[in-house]
N, C-alpha and C positions, 0 to 999 in steps of 0.2 A: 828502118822506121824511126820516127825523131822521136824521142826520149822527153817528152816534156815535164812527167813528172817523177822527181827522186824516188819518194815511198809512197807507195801505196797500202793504204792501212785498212785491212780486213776484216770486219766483223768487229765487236766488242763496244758497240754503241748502247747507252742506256743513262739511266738515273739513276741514282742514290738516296734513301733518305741516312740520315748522320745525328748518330745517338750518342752524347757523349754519358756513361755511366761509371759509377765510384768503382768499379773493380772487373777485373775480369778473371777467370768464368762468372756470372752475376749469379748471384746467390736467389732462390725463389722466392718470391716476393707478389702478395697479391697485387702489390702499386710500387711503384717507383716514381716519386716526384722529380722532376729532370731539370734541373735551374741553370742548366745552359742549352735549352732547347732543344726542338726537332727540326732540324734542316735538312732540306728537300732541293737537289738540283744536281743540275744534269753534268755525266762526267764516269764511264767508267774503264775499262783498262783500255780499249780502243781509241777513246776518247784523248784518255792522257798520251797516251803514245802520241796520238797525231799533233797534240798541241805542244806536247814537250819540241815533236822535231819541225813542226810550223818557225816556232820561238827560237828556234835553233839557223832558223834561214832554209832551211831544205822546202823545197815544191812539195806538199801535202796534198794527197785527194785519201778519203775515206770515203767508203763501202759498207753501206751496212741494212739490215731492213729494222726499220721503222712503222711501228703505229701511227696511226689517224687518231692522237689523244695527246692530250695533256704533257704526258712526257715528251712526247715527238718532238713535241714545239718548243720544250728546254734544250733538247740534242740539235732540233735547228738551229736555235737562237743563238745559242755558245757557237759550233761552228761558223755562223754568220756575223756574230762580235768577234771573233780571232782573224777571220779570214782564210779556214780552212775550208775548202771545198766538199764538199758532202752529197755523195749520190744517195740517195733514200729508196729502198725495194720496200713495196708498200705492202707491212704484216700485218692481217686481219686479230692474230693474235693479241697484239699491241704491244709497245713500245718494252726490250729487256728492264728491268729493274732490280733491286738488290736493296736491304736495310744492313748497314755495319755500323756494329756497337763499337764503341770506337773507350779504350782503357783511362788510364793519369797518365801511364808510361809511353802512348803512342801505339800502342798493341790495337788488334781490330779483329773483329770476330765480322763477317761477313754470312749474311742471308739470303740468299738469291732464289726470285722467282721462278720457276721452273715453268711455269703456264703461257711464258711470254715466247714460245717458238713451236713448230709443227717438225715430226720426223721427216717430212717430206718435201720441206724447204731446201731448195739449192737457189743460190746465185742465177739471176738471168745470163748465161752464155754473151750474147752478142754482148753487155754490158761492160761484164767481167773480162772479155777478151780482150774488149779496146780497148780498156782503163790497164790492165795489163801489158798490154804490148806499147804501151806511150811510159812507161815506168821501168825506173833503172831498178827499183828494188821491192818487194811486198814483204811489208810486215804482217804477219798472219795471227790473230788473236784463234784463244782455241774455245773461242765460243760456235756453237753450230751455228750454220751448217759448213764452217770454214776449212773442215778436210776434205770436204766433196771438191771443194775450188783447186787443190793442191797440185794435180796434175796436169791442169789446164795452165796454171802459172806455169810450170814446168815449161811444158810445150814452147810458152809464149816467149821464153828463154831468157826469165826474168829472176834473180835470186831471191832467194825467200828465208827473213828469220822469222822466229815464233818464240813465246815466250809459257812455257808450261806452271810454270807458278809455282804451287806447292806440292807437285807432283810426288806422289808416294816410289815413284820408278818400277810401280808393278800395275796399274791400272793401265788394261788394255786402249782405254779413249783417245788417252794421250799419245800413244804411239804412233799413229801415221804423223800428227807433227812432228815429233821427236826425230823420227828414221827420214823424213821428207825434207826436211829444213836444211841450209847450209849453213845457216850463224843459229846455235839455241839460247835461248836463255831458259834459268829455271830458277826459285829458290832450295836452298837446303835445308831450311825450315823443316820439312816432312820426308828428311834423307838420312837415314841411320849412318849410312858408308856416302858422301857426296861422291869420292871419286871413283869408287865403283861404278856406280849410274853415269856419271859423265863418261866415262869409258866403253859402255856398255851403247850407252849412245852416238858413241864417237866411229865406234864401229861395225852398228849393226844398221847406220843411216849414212847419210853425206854429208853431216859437219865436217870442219875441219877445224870450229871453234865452237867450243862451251863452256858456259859463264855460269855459275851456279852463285849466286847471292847468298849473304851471308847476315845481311844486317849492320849490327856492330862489328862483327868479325869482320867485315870487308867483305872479299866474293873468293872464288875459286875460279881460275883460268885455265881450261885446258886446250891449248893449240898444238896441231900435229904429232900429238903424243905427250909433247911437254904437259905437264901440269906444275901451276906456279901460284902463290896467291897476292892478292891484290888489299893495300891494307885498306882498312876505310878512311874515310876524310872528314876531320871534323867539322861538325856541321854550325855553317855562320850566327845560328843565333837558338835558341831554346829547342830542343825536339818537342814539339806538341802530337804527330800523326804521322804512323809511318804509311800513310793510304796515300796512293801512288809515286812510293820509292823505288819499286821494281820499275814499271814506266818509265820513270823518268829515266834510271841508269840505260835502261833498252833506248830509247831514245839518244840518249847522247849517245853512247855507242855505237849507235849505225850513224850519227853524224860523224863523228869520228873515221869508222870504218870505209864509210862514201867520200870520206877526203882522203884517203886511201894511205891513212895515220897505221903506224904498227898497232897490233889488239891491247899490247899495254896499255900504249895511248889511250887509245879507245876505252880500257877498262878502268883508267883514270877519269876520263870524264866522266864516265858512269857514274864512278864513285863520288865525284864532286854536284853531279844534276841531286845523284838518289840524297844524299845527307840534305839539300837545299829544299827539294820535299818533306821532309821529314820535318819543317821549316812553317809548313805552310799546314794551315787549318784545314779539316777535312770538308769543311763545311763551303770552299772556297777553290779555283784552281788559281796558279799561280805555277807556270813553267819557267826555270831558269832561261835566261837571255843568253844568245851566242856568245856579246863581250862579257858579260857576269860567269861564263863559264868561262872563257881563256882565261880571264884574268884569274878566276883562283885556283884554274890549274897548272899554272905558273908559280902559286903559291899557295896549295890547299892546306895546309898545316898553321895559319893564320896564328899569333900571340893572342889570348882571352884582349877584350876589353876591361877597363881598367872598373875596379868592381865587379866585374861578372865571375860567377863561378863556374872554374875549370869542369865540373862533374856536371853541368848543362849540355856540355858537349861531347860528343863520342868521336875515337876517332886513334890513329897511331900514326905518329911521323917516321915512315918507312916506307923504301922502296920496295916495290914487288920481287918476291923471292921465291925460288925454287923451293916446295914443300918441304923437301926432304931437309931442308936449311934451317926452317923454324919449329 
């Protein structure tokens, strides 16, 4: 069967609205006057994925059900400004959404609709099979109803990363992506032990890589037992939003990984897409470019601009080491 598309990106389609507020946790308050607005527009982890690896060069098609509203028509439009291909399952529910208060530091508190999906939604079959079987790879968001699709990928004999977020490593939800997936990612944000849980997923599923993000700290790499870490890269110009850093690094990384780059590699580019997010305004997307990525993964450790303050940027000039090293 001919392979026409790289990834195929599963679920995670929606809008945003983007608060930016003086502190986080926000203090109660009858009113809050907001003097850098409320912005509304379309873009969430599905979304970013597929555009970080559109931007990247990779054949993108995205899968996702969609409203007949308002939103719909911002998750068309962006797809149809990028040149990402976008199948729509039409949700009587209407269109995912989400409001994230977004910090000074880049930090983001995230609010998601719950009303915008049915327990009883699956992926159309015939859809899901063709768009699977023409696709070297499925990225899998773990928005519903995206575990019900998991064993039909399988079949279709296509490999599949997923990216679990902030995963506590005890919530049962997460778990059929976690144990289903062959590449994970996750953050350690919400992981007391990161290499516990990577381990614990490394062997009660069919990775053979997982990537636990870290933020500032870089990420955690664990391949075929090894576990090494990955420092961060600092980031080209002011962090203002770290909303869609995770994304972005998933995205280079399965670029990476589909040029069949060792997972350092791989975990290097991550780390130079995620800091270039972190770049860019929540209120805006903006995917690092194929050559804007080689080029500062050839040299992600860049000297400040002359004037600019070093503590704008986060980031350690270091090669990836073995845990037990640092």
């Amino acid at each position: 069967m001919s392979r026409d598309i790289d990834v195929l990106v599963l679920g995670g389609a929606g809008v945003d609205t983007v608060i930016r507020v003086p502190t986080l946790p926000l203090p109660y308050a009858d009113s809050y006057l907001i003097g850098s607005g409320i912005h509304t527009r379309a873009g969430q982890t599905g979304d970013f994925v597929a555009l970080g690896l559109a931007a990247l060069g990779l054949r993108t098609h995205h899968l996702d059900w969609l409203g007949d509203d308002p939103e719909g028509d911002l998750v068309r439009a962006l797809h149809e400004e990028r040149g990402v291909p976008l199948t729509a399952v039409p949700q009587p529910a209407g269109t995912k959404r989400a409001v994230n208060l977004v910090g000074p530091d880049g930090r983001r508190l995230s609010l998601y609709d719950g009303t915008r999906q049915h327990p009883d939604d699956r992926f159309p079959e015939p859809e899901l099979r063709a768009l699977a079987g023409a696709s070297r790879h499925a990225h899998v968001t773990i928005t519903h109803p995206c575990a019900h699709a998991l064993p039909l990928l399988r079949e279709c004999g296509v490999t599949v990363s997923t990216d679990l977020h902030d995963w506590d490593g005890e919530n049962p939800y997460h778990e059929p992506f976690a144990h289903q997936a062959d590449l994970v990612f996750l953050s350690a944000a919400g992981l007391g032990d990161p290499e516990r849980t990577m381990r614990r997923i490394a062997e009660r599923g069919r990775a053979r890589v997982v990537v636990a993000t870290a933020g500032a700290e870089g990420a955690h790499l664990l391949v075929d037992g090894e576990l090494t870490r990955v420092p961060a890269v600092a980031p080209p110009a002011a962090v203002v939003d770290s909303n869609g850093a995770g994304d972005a690094f998933a995205a280079a990384f399965l670029f990476g990984h589909l040029r069949g780059e060792p997972p350092r590699r791989c975990a290097l580019y991550g780390a130079v897409a995620g800091a270039h997010a972190c770049t860019v305004p929540a209120t805006r997307t903006g995917a690092i470019s194929r050559d804007e990525l080689l080029t500062r993964a050839a040299d992600p450790h860049p000297a400040p601009e002359p004037g600019e303050d070093p503590g704008q940027r986060r980031g350690q000039d270091q090669e990836p080491q073995p845990l037990g090293a640092v």
